[in-house]
N, C-alpha and C positions, 0 to 999 in steps of 0.2 A: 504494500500500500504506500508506503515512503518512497517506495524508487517509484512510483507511477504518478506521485505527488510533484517529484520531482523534476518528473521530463512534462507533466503538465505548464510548472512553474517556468520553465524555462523555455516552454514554447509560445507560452502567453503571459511574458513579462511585465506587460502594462497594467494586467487587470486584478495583480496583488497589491495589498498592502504592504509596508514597511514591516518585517519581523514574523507574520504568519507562517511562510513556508518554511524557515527555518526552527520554528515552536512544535508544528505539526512533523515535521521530519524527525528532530528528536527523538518526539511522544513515542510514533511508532518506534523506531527503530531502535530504542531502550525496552519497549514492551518484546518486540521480539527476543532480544537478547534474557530479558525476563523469563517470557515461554518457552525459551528454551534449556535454559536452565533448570525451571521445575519440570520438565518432561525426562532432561535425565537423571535427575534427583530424583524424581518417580519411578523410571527403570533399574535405577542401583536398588531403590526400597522395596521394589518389587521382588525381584531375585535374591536378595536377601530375606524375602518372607518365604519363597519357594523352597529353600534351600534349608528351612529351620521348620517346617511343614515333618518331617523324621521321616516321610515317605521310604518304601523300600526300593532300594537300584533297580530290582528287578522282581517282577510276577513270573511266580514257575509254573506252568499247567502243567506237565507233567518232567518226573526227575527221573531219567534211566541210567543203570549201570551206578549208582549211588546207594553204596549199602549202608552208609557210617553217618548219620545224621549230625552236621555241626552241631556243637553243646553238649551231644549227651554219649555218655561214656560207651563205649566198643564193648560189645558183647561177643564174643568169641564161640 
């Protein structure tokens, strides 16, 4: 919106005021910088709630050739 603000301004020089288009340029161009920030503030918190979720690596439907169950003691 600021680069379109911009090439407006400078195609139709006459019909601004003194100080507008450099106020309005700003605005956006800090607010983007803004949104973008909390977007990847948002993806790091994100992935870090993902990842603290204890979810398991993997779903097994079925386990072949696995006689010895992690955890519990070897029955011979």
């Amino acid at each position: 919106m600021a680069f379109g603000y911009l090439v407006y301004r400078l195609l139709y020089w006459n019909r601004f005021s003194v100080g507008i288009a450099p106020l309005v340029i700003g605005i956006f161009y800090f607010s983007l910088v803004q949104l973008i920030s909390l977007g990847i503030l948002g993806e790091y918190v994100g992935s870090i709630y993902t990842q603290v979720q204890k979810r398991p690596l993997v779903v097994d439907r079925e386990r072949i050739n696995f006689e010895h169950t992690p955890g519990l003691p070897k029955t011979e």
